[in-house]
N, C-alpha and C positions, 0 to 999 in steps of 0.2 A: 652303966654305959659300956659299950663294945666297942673295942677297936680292932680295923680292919686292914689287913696285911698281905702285901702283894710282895712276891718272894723271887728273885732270879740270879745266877750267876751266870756267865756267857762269854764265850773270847769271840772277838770279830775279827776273825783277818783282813788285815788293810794294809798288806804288803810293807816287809822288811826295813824302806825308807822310807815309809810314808805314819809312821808310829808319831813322830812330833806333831806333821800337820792335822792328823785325827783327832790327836786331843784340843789342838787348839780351835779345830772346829767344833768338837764340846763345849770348850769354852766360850766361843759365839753361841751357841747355841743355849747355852746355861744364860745367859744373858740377855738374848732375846725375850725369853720367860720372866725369867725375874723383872723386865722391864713392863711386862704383862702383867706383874702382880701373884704369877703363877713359877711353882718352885717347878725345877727338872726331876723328872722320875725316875733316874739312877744316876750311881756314878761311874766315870771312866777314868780308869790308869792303865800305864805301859806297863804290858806282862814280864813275864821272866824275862835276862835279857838274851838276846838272839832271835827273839820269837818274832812271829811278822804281826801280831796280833793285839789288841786292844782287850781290857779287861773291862764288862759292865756289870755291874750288879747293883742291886734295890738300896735304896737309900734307908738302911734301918726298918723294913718293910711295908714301905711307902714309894715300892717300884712301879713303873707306869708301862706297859707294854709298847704304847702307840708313841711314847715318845722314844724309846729303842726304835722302835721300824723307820720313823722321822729321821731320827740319825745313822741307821743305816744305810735308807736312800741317797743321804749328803753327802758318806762318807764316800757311797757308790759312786753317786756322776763327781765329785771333785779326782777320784781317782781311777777315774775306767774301772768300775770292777764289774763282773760276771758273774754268772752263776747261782746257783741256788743257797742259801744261808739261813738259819732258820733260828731259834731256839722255844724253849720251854718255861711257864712258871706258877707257881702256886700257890693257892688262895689260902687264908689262915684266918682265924678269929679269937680274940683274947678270950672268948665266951662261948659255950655250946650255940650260936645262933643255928638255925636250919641253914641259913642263905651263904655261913659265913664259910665254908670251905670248898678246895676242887682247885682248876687249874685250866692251863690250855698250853697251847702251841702253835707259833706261826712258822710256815715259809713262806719267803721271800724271793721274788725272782731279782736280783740286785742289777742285774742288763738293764730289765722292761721296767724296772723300779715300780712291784706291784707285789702285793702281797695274793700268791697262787694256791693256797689253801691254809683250813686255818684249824683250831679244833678249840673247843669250848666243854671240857668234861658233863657241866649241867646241862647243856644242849642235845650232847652226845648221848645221857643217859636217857634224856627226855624222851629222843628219836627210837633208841632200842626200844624201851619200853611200852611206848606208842606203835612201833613195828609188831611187835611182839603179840599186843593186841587187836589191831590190827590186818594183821598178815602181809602189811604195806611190806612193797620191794624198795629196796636202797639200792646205788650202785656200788656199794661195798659189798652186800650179798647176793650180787649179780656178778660183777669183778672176780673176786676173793678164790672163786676155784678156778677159774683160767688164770690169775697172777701166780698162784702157785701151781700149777702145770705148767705154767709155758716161763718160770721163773723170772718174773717179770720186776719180783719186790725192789730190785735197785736201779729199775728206770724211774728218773725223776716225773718223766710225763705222768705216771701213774697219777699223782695228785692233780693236776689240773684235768683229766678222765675223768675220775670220776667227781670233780665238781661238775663238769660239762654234763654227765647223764644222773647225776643227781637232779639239776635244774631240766632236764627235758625230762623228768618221772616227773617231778611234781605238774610240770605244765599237762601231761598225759599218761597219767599212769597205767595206760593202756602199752604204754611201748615197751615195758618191762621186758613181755614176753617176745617182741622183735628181738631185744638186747637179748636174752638170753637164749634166743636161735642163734643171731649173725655170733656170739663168741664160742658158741658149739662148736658153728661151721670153721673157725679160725681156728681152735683148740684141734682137729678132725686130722687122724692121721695122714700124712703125707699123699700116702701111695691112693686115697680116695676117691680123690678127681685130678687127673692131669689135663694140664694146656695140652693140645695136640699140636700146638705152634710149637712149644719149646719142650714141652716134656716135663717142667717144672712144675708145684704143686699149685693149686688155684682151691678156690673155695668161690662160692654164691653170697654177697653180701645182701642186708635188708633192701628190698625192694627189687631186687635181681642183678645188682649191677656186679660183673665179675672180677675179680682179682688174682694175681700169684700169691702164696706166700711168700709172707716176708718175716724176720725176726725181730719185727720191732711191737710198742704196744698195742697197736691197730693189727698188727699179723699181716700188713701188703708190702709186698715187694715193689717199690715205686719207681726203680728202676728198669724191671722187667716190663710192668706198666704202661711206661712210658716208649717203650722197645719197639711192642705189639699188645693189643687187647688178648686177653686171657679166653680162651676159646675151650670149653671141653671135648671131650670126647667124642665120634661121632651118637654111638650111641647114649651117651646121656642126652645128648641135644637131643635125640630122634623120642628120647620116652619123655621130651620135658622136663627136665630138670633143668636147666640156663635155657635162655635163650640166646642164639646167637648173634655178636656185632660184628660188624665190619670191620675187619681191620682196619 
């Protein structure tokens, strides 16, 4: 017989004075369960002290991932928190089983109390693999050379990107190759197309509709945007490349 071992260790910050009430909301929570019939799948205690943070990890590894995200939500709306929070953990088997190892990783949007991308190592190998044979487009092998030109790796949006054109490949994997024009045209030096309104840089997005550059993961400037419509050149309008809007 095999046994099967879910592995984590993980600090949660839950703000400096707010250490007591977290754990005690564990302990409702721990309690909940066991009135269920069902045991909690980790434990929490106060970190080192000074730290604003909660320590969780697998109960002898018999950790439960979805019941960390549960209590990370709680601890979120009982104490306003924000922001992105995330951790990692890993699968084990007392026995060579095929199915018994690997691992994954959540984040968490702790505001919108929603988990915004997730990863599943057997999933993930499944996908390469299948890609690979294939020749299916991801939006990580769509992404991945404009994240690293336009050095994007430590904008959080990146994950919820490419869930969002992950799920529009699968629906039409026909749009890959749109995806992989409009990040060209975003990726596209500066000085390529100017607004002739401001003199700032613009680019042609999917289905024609025009933009400024911007710095952020989409590459529009939504300020400038919002200013005036982004107008080229006269002669690029005249050989067809944009078409013009009205201001």
């Amino acid at each position: 017989m095999a046994d099967y071992f879910t592995s984590f260790s993980v600090l949660m910050p839950v703000g400096a004075g707010n250490i007591k009430a977290a754990l005690a909301l564990y302990d409702q929570f721990k309690d909940e369960l066991e009135a269920d019939n069902r045991s909690v799948g980790f434990l929490a205690e106060k970190d080192e002290p000074g730290s604003d943070a909660v320590w969780l990890w697998d109960n002898d590894g018999g950790g439960d991932p979805e019941h960390v995200i549960a209590y990370a939500f709680r601890c979120a709306e009982a104490f306003g928190l924000t922001g992105l929070w995330g951790f990692h953990f890993s699968l084990s088997c007392s026995r060579p089983r095929l199915d018994g190892f690997g691992g994954g990783a959540q984040v968490l949007d702790l505001g919108q109390r929603e988990s915004v991308d997730w990863l599943d190592t057997g999933h993930w190998l499944d996908e390469k693999l299948n890609a690979g044979e294939a020749g299916a487009a991801s939006a990580e092998t769509i992404l991945q050379p404009t994240i690293e030109a336009q050095g994007w790796n430590d904008h959080s949006q990146v994950f919820v990107l490419r869930g969002f054109l992950d799920n529009l490949i699968k629906a039409d994997p026909t749009i890959a190759d749109q995806l992989r024009s409009h990040l060209a045209d975003v990726s596209a030096e500066p000085d390529e197309i100017l607004c002739r309104e401001c003199g700032a840089p613009m680019f042609a997005a999917v289905g024609g509709t025009s933009h400024h550059v911007g710095a952020g993961v989409d590459g529009i400037d939504y300020d400038r945007d919002r200013d005036h419509t982004a107008v080229a050149d006269t002669g690029l309008l005249a050989s067809g490349t944009l078409q013009e809007h009205a201001p």
